[in-house]
PyMOL CGO cylinders between C-alpha atoms (Angstrom):
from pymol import cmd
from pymol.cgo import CYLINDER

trace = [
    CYLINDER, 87.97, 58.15, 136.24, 85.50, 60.41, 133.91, 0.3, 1, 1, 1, 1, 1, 1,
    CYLINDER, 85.50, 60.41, 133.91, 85.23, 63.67, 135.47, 0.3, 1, 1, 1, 1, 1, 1,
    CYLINDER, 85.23, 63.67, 135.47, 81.31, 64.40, 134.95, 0.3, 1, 1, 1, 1, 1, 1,
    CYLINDER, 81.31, 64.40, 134.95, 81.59, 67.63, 135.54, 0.3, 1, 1, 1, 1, 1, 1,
    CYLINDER, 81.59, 67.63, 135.54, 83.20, 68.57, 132.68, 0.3, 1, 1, 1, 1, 1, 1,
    CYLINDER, 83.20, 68.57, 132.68, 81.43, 70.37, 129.63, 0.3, 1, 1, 1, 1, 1, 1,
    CYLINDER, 81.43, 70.37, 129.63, 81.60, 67.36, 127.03, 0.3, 1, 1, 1, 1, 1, 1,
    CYLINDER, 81.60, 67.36, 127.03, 83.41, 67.96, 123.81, 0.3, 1, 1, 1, 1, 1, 1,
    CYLINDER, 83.41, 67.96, 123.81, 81.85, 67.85, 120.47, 0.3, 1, 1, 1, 1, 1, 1,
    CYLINDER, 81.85, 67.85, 120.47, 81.32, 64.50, 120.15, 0.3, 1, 1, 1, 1, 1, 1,
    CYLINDER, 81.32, 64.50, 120.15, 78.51, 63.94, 122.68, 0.3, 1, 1, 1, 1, 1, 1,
    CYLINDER, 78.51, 63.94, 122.68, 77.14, 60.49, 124.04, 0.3, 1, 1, 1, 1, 1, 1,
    CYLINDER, 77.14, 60.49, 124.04, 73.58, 61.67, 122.88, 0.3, 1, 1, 1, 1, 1, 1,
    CYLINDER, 73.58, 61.67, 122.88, 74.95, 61.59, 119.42, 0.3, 1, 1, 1, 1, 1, 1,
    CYLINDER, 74.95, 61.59, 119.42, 75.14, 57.65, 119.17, 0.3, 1, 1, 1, 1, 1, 1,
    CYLINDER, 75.14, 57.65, 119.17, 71.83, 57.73, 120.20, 0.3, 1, 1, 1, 1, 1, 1,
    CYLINDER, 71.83, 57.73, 120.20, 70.52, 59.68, 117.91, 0.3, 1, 1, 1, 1, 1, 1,
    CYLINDER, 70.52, 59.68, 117.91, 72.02, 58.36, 115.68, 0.3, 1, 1, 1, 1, 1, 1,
    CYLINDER, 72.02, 58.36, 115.68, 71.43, 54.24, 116.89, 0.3, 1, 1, 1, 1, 1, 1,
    CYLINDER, 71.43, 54.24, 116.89, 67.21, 56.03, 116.86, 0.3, 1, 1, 1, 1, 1, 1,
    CYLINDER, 67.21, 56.03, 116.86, 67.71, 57.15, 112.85, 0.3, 1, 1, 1, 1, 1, 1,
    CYLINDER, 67.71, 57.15, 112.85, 69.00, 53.56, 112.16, 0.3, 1, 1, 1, 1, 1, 1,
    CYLINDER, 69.00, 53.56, 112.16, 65.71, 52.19, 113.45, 0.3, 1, 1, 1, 1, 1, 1,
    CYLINDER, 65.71, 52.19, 113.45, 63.06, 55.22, 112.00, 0.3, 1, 1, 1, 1, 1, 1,
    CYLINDER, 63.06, 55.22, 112.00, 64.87, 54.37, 109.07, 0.3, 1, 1, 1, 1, 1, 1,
    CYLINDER, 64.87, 54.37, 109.07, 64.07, 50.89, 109.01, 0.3, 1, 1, 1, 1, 1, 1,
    CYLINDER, 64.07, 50.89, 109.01, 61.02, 51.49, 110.38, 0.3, 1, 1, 1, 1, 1, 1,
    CYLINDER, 61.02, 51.49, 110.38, 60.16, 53.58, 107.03, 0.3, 1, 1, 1, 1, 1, 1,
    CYLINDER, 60.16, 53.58, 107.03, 61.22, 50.42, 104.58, 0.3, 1, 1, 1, 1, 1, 1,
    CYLINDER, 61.22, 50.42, 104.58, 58.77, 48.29, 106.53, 0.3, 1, 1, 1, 1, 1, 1,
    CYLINDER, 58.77, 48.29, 106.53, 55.75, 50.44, 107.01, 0.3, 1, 1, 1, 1, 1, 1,
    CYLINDER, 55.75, 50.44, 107.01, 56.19, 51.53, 103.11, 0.3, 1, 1, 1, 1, 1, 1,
    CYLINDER, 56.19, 51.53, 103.11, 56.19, 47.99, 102.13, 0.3, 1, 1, 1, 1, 1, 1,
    CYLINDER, 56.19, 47.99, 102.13, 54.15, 45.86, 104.23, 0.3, 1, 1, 1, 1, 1, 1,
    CYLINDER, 54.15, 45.86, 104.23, 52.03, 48.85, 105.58, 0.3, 1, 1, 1, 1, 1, 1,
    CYLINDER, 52.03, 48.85, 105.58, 50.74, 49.13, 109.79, 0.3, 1, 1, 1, 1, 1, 1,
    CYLINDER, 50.74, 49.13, 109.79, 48.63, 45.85, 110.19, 0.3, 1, 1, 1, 1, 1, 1,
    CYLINDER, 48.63, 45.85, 110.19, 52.10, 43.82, 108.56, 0.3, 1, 1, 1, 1, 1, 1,
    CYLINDER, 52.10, 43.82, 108.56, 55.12, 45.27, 109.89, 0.3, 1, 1, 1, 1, 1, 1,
    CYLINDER, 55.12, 45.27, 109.89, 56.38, 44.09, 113.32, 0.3, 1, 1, 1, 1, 1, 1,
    CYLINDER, 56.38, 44.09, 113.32, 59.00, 45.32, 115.57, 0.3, 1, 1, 1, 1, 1, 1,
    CYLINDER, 59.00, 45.32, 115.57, 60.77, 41.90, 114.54, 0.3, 1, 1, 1, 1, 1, 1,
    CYLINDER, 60.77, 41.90, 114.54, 60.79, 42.56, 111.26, 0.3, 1, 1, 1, 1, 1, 1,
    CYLINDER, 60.79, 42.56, 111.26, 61.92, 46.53, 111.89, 0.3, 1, 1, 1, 1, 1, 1,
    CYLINDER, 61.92, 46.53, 111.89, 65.07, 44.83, 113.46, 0.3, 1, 1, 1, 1, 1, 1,
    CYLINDER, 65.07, 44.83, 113.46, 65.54, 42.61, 110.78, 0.3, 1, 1, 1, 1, 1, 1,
    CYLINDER, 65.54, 42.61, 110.78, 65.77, 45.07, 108.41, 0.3, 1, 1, 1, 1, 1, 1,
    CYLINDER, 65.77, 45.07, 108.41, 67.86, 47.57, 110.85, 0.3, 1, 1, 1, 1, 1, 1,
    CYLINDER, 67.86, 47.57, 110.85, 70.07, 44.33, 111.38, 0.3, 1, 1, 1, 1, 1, 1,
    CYLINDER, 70.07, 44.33, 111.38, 69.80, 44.51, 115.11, 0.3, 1, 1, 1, 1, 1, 1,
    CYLINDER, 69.80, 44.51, 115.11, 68.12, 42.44, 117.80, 0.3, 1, 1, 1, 1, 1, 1,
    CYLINDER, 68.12, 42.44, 117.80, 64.46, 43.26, 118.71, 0.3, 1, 1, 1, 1, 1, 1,
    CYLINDER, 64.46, 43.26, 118.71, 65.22, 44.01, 122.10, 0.3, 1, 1, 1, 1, 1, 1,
    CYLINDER, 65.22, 44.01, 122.10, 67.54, 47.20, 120.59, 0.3, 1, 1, 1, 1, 1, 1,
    CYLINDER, 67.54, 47.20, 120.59, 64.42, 48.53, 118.64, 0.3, 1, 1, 1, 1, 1, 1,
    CYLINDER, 64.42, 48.53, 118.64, 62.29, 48.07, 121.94, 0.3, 1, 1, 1, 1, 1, 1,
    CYLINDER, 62.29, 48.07, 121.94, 65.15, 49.92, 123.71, 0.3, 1, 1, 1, 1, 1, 1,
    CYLINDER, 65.15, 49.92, 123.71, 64.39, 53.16, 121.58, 0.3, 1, 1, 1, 1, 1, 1,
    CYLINDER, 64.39, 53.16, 121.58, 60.21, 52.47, 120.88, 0.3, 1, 1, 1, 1, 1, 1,
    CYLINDER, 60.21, 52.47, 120.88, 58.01, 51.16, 123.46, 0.3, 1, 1, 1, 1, 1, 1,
    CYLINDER, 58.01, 51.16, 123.46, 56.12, 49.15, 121.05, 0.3, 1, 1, 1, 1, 1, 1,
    CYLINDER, 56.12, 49.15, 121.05, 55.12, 49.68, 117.33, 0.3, 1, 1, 1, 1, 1, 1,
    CYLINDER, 55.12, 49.68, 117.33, 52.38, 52.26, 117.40, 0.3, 1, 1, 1, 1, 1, 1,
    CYLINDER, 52.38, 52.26, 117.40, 55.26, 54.54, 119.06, 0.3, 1, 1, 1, 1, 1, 1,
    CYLINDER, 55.26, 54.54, 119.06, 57.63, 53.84, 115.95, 0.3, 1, 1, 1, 1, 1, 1,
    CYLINDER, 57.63, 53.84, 115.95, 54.80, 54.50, 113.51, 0.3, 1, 1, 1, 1, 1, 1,
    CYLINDER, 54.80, 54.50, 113.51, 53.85, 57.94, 115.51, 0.3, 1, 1, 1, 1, 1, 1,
    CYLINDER, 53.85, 57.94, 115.51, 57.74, 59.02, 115.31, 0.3, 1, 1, 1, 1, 1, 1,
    CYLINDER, 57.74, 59.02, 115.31, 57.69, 58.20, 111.51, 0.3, 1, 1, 1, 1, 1, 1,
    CYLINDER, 57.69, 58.20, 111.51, 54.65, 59.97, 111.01, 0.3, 1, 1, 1, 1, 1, 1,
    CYLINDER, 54.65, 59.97, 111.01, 55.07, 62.81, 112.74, 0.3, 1, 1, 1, 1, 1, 1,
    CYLINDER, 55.07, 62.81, 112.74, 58.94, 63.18, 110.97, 0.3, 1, 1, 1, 1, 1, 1,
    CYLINDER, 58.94, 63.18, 110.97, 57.17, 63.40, 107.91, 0.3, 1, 1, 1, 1, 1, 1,
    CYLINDER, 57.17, 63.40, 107.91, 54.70, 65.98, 108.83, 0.3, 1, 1, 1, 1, 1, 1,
    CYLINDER, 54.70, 65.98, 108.83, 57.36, 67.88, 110.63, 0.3, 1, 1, 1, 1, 1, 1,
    CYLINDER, 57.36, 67.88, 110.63, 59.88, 67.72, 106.96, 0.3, 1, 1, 1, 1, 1, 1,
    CYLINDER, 59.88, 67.72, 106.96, 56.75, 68.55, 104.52, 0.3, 1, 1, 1, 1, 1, 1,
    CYLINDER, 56.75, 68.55, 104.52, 55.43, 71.40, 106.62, 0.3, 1, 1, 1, 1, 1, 1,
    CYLINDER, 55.43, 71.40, 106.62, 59.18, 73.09, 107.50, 0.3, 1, 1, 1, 1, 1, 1,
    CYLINDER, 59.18, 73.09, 107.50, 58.81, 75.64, 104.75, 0.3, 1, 1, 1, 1, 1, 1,
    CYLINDER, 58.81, 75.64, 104.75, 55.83, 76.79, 105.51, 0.3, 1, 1, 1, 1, 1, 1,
    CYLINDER, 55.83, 76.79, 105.51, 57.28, 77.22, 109.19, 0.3, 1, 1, 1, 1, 1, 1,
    CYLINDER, 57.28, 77.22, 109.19, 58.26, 80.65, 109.21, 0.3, 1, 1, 1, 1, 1, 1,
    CYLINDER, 58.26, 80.65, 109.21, 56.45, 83.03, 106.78, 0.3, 1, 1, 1, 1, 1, 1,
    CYLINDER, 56.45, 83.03, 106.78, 54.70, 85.92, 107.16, 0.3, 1, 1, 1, 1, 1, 1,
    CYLINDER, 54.70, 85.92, 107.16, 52.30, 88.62, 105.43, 0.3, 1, 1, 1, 1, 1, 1,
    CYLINDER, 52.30, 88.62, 105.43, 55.28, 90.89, 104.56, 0.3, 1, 1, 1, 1, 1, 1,
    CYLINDER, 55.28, 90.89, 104.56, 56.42, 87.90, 102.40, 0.3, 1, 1, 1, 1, 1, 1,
    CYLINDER, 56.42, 87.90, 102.40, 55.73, 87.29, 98.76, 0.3, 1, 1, 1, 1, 1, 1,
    CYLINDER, 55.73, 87.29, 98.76, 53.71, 84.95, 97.77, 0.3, 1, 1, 1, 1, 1, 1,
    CYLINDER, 53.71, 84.95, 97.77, 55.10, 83.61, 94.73, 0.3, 1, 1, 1, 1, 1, 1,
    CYLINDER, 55.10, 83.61, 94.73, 58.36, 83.01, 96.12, 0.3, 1, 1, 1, 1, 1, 1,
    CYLINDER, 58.36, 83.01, 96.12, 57.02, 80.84, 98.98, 0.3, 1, 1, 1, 1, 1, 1,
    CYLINDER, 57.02, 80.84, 98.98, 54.51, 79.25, 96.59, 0.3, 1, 1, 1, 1, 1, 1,
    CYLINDER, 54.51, 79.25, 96.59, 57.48, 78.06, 94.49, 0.3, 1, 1, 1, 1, 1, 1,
    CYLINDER, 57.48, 78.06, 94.49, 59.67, 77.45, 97.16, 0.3, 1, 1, 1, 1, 1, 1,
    CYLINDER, 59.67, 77.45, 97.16, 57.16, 75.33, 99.33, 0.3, 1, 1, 1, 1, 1, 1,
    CYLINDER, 57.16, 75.33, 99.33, 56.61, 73.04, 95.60, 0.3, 1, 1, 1, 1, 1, 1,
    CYLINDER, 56.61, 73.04, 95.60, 59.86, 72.72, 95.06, 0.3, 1, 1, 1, 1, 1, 1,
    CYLINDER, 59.86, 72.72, 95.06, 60.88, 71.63, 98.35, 0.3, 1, 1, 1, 1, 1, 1,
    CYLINDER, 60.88, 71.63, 98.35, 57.69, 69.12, 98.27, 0.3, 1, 1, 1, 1, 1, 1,
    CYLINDER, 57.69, 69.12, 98.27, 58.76, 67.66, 94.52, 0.3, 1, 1, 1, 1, 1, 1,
    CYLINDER, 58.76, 67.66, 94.52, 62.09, 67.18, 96.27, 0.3, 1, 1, 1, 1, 1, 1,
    CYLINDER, 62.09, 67.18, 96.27, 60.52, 65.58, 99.31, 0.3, 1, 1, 1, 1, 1, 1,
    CYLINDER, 60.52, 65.58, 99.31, 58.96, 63.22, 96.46, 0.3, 1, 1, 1, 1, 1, 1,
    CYLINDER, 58.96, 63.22, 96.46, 62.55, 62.31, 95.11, 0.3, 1, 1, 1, 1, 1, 1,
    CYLINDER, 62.55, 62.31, 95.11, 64.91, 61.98, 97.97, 0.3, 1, 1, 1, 1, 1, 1,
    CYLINDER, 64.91, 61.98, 97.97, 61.76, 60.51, 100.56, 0.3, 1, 1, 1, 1, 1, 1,
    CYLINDER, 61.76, 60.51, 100.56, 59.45, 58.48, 98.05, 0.3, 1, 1, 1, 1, 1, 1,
    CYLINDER, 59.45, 58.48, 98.05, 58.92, 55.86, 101.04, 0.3, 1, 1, 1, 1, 1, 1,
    CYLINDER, 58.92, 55.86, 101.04, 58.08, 58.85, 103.83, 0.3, 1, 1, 1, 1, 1, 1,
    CYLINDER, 58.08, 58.85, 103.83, 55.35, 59.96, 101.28, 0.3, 1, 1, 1, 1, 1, 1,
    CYLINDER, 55.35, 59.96, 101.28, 53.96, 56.67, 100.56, 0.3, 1, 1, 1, 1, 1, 1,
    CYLINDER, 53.96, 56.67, 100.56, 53.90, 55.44, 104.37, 0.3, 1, 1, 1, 1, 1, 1,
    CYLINDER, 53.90, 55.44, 104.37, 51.92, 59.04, 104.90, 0.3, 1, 1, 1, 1, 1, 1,
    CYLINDER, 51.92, 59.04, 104.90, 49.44, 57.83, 101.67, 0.3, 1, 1, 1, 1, 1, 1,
    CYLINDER, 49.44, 57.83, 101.67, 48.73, 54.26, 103.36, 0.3, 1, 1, 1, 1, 1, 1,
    CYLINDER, 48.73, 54.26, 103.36, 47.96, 56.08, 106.56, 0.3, 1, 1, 1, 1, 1, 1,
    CYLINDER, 47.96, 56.08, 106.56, 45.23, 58.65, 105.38, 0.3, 1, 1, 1, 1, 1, 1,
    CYLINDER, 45.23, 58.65, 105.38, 43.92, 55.94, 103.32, 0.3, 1, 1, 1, 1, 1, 1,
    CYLINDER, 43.92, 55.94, 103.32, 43.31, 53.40, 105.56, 0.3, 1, 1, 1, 1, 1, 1,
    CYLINDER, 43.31, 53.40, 105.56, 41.37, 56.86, 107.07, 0.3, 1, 1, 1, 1, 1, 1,
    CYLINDER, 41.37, 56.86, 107.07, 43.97, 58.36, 109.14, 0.3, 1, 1, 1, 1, 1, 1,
    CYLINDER, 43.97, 58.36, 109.14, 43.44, 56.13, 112.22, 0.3, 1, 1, 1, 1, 1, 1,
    CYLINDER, 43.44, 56.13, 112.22, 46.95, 56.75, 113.94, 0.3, 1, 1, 1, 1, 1, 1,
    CYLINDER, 46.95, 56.75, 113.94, 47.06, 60.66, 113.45, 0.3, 1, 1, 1, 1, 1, 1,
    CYLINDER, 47.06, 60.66, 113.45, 43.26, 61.30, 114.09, 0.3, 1, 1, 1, 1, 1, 1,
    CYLINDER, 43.26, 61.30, 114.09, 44.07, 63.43, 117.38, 0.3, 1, 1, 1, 1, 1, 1,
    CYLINDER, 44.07, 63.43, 117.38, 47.09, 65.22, 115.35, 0.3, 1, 1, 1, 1, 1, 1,
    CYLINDER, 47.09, 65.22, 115.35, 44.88, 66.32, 112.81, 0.3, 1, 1, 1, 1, 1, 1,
    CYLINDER, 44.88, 66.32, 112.81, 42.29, 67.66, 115.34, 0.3, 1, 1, 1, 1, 1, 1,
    CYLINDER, 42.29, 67.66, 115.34, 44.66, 69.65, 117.32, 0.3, 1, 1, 1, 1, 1, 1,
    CYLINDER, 44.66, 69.65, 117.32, 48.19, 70.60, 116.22, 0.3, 1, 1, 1, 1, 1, 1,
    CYLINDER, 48.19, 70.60, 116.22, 48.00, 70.23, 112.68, 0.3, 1, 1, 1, 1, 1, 1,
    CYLINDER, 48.00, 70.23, 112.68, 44.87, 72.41, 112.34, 0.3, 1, 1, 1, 1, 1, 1,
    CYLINDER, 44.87, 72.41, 112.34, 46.09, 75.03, 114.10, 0.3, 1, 1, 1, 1, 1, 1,
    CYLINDER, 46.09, 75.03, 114.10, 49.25, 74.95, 111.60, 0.3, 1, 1, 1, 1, 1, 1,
    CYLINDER, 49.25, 74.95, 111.60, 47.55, 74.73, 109.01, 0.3, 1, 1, 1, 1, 1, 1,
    CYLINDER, 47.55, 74.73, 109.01, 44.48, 77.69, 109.78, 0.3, 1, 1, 1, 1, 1, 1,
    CYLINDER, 44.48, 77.69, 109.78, 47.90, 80.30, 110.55, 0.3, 1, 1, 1, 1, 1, 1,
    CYLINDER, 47.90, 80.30, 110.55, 49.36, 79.20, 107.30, 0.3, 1, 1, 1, 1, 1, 1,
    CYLINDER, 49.36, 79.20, 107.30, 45.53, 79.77, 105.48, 0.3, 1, 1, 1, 1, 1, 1,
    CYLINDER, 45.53, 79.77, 105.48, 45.23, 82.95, 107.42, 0.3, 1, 1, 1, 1, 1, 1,
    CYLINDER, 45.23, 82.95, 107.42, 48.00, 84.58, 105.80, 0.3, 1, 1, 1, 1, 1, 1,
    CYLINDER, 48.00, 84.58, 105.80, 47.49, 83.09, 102.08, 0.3, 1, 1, 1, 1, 1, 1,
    CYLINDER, 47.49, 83.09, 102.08, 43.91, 85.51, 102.69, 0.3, 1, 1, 1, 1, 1, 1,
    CYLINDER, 43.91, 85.51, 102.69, 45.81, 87.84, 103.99, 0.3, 1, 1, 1, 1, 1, 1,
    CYLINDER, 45.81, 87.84, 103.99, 47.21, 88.30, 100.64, 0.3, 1, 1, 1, 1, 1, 1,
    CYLINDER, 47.21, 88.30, 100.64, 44.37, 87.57, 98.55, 0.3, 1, 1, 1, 1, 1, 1,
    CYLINDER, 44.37, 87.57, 98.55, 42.27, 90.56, 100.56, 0.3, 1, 1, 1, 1, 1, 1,
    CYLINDER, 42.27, 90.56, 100.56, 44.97, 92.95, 99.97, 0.3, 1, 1, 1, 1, 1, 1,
    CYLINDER, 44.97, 92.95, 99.97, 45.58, 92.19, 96.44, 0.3, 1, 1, 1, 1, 1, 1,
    CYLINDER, 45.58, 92.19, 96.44, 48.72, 90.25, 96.09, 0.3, 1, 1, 1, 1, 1, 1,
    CYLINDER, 48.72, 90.25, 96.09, 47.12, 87.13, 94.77, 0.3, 1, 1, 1, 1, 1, 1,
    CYLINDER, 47.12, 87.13, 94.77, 43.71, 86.04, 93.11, 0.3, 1, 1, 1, 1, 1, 1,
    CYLINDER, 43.71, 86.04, 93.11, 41.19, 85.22, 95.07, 0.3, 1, 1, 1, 1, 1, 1,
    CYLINDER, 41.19, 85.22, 95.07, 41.17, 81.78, 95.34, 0.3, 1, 1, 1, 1, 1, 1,
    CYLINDER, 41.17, 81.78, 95.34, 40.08, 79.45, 98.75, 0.3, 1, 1, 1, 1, 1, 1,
    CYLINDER, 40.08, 79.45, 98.75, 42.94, 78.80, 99.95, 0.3, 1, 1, 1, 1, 1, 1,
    CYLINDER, 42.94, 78.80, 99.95, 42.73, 75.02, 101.35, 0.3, 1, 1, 1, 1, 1, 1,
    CYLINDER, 42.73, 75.02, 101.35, 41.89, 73.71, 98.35, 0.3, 1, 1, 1, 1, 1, 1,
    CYLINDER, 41.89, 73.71, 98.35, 45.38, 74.97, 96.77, 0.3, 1, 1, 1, 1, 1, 1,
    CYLINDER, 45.38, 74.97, 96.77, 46.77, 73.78, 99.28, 0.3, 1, 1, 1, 1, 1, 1,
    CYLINDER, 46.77, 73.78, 99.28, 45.20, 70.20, 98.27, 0.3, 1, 1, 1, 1, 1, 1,
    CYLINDER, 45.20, 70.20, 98.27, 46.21, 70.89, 94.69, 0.3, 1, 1, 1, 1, 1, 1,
    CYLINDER, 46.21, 70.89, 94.69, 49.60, 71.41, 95.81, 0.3, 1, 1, 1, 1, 1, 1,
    CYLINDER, 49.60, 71.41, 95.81, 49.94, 68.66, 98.33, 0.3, 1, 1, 1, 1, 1, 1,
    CYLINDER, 49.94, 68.66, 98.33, 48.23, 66.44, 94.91, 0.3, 1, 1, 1, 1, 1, 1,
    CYLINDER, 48.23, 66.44, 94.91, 50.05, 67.15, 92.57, 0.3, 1, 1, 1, 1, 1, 1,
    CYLINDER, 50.05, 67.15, 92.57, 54.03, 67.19, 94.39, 0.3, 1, 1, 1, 1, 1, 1,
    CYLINDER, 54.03, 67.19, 94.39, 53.11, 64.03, 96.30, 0.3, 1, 1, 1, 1, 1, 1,
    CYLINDER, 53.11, 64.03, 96.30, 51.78, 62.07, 93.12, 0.3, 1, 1, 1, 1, 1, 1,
    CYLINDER, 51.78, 62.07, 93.12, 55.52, 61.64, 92.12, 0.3, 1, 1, 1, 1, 1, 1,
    CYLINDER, 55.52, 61.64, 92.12, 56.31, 59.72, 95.10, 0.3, 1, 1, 1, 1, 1, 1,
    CYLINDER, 56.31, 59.72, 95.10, 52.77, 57.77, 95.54, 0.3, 1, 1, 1, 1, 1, 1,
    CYLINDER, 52.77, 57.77, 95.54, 52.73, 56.51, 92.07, 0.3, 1, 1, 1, 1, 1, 1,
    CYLINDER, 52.73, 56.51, 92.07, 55.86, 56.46, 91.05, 0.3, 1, 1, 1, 1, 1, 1,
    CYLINDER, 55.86, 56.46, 91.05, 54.91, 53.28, 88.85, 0.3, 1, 1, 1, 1, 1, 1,
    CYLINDER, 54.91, 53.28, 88.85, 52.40, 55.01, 86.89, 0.3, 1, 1, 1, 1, 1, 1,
    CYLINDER, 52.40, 55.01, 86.89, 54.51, 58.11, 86.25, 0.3, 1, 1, 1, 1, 1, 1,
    CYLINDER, 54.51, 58.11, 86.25, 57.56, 55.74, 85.25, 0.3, 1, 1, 1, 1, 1, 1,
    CYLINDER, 57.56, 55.74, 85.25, 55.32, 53.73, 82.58, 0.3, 1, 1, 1, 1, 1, 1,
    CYLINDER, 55.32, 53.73, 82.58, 53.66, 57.15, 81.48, 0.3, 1, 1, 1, 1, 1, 1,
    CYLINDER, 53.66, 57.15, 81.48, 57.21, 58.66, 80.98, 0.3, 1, 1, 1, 1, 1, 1,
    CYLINDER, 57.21, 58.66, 80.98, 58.49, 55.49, 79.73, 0.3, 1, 1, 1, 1, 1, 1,
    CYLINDER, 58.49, 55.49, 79.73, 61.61, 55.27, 81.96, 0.3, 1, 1, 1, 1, 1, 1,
    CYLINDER, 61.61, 55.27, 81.96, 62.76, 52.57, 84.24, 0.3, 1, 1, 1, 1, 1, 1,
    CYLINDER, 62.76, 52.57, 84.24, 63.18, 55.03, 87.47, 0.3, 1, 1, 1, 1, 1, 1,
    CYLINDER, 63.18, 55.03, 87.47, 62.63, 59.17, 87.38, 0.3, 1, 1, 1, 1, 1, 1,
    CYLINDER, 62.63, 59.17, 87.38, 65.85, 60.98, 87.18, 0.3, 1, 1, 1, 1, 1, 1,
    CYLINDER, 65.85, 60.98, 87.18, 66.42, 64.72, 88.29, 0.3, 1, 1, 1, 1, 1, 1,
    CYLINDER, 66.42, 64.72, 88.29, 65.30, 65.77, 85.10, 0.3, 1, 1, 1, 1, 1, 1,
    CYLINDER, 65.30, 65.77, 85.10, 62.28, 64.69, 85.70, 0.3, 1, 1, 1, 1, 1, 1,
    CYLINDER, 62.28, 64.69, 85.70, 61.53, 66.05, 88.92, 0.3, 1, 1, 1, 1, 1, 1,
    CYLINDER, 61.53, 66.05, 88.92, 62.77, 69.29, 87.85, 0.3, 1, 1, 1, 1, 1, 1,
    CYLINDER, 62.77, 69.29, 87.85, 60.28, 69.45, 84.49, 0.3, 1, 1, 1, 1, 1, 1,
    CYLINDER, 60.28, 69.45, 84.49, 57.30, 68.57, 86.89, 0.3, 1, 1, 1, 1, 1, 1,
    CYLINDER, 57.30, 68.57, 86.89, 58.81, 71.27, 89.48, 0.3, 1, 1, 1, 1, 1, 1,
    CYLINDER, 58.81, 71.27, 89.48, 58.68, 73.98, 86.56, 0.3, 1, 1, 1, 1, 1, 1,
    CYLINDER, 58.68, 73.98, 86.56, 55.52, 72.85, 85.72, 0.3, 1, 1, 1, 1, 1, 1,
    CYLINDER, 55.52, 72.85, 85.72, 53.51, 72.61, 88.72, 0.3, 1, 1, 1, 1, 1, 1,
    CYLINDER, 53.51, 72.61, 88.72, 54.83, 75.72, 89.63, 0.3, 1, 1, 1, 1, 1, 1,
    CYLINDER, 54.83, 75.72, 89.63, 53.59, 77.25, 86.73, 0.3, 1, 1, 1, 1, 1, 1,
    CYLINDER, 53.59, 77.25, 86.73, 49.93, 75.85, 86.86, 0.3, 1, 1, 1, 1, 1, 1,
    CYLINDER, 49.93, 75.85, 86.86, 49.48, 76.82, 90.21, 0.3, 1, 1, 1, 1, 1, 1,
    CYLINDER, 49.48, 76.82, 90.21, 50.64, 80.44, 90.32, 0.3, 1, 1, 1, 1, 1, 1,
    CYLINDER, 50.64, 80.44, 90.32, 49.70, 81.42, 86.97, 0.3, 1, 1, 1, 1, 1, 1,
    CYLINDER, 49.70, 81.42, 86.97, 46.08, 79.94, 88.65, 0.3, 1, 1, 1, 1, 1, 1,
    CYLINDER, 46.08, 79.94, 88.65, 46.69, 82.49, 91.61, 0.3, 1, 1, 1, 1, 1, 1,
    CYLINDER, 46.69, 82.49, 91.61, 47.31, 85.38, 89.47, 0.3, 1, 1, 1, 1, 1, 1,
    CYLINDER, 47.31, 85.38, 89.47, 51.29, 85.02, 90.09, 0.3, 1, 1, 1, 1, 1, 1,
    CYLINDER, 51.29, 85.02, 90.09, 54.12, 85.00, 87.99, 0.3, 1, 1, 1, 1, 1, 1,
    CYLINDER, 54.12, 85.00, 87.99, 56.58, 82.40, 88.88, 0.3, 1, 1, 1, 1, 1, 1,
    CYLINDER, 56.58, 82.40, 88.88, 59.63, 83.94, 89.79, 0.3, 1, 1, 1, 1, 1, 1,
    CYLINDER, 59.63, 83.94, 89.79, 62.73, 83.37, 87.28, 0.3, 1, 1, 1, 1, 1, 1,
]
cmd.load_cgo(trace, "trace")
């Protein structure tokens, strides 16, 4: 008989189902990327998770929630390095780190990205209340300090949403049309290489363009 009382070791039951939940996000991704909102159905998230519908409905109450989950993963891995900083912090290293970690995004998550692209195309309709609420307020206290630096001298003065458009642009274009960068590159799939050269020089473009020098 399983003593309950017990402290559980480190194997914990809420690790299979995190784990079973990843499984189906997962699929969830392949589908929305490729068939988009209006044609992906819970069936076919099961197919491609290779479990029974009744095991995705177990975990999502019905499609919208998957899609919200998905969604809001992305948000929540795009806007993680931008989490934590501060005024005391420079602003070249976090403009460099924050590209690189979104070029990245672009190579290991190409799928996230373009899910994210079909949404705000199709005019957002499934993160509408998001937008209005928590992700403003993010994004305002994340403005707030890039003026912060710009009115005390450690950057150019430059409006800060609309580098944070250029950013968001230029890091995400990698993932979102990967077949036009392939043909312009003239290579079959982009390697690390790649990513790194348009790392270097979208960092470059955008800090020299803030009055920065890119850290070496």
């Amino acid at each position: 008989m399983i003593n309950r009382t017990m402290p559980r070791g480190p194997y914990k039951p809420g690790k299979i189902r995190q784990k079973s939940q990843q499984t189906m996000l997962e699929a969830a991704i392949q589908a929305f990327s490729q068939y988009g909102y209006s044609g992906t159905s819970m069936q076919s998230i099961a197919d491609i998770a290779g479990v029974p519908k009744a095991n995705v409905h177990y975990y999502f109450k019905n499609k919208l929630g998957v899609y919200t989950a998905v969604l809001g993963n992305i948000l929540d891995m795009w806007d993680t390095v931008l989490n934590d900083i501060t005024i005391a912090d420079d602003p070249a290293t976090v403009l460099c780190r924050y590209i690189d970690a979104k070029i990245d995004f672009s190579r290991t998550h190409p799928q996230e990205s373009r899910v994210f692209a079909k949404e705000m195309l199709s005019g957002a309709p499934h993160l509408q209340e998001f937008l209005q609420a928590k992700y403003t307020t993010w994004l305002d206290n994340r403005l707030s300090i890039f003026r912060h630096w710009i009115k005390v001298g450690k950057m150019d003065d430059v409006e800060p949403t609309h580098l944070m458009f250029m950013i968001w642009g230029s890091t995400q274009h990698y993932a979102d049309f990967a077949p036009q960068v392939t043909q312009s590159l003239g290579t079959d799939t982009l390697q690390q290489e790649h990513f790194d050269a348009a790392a270097k020089t979208v960092k470059q473009v955008i800090l020299r363009g803030c009055g920065l020098t890119p850290p070496e």
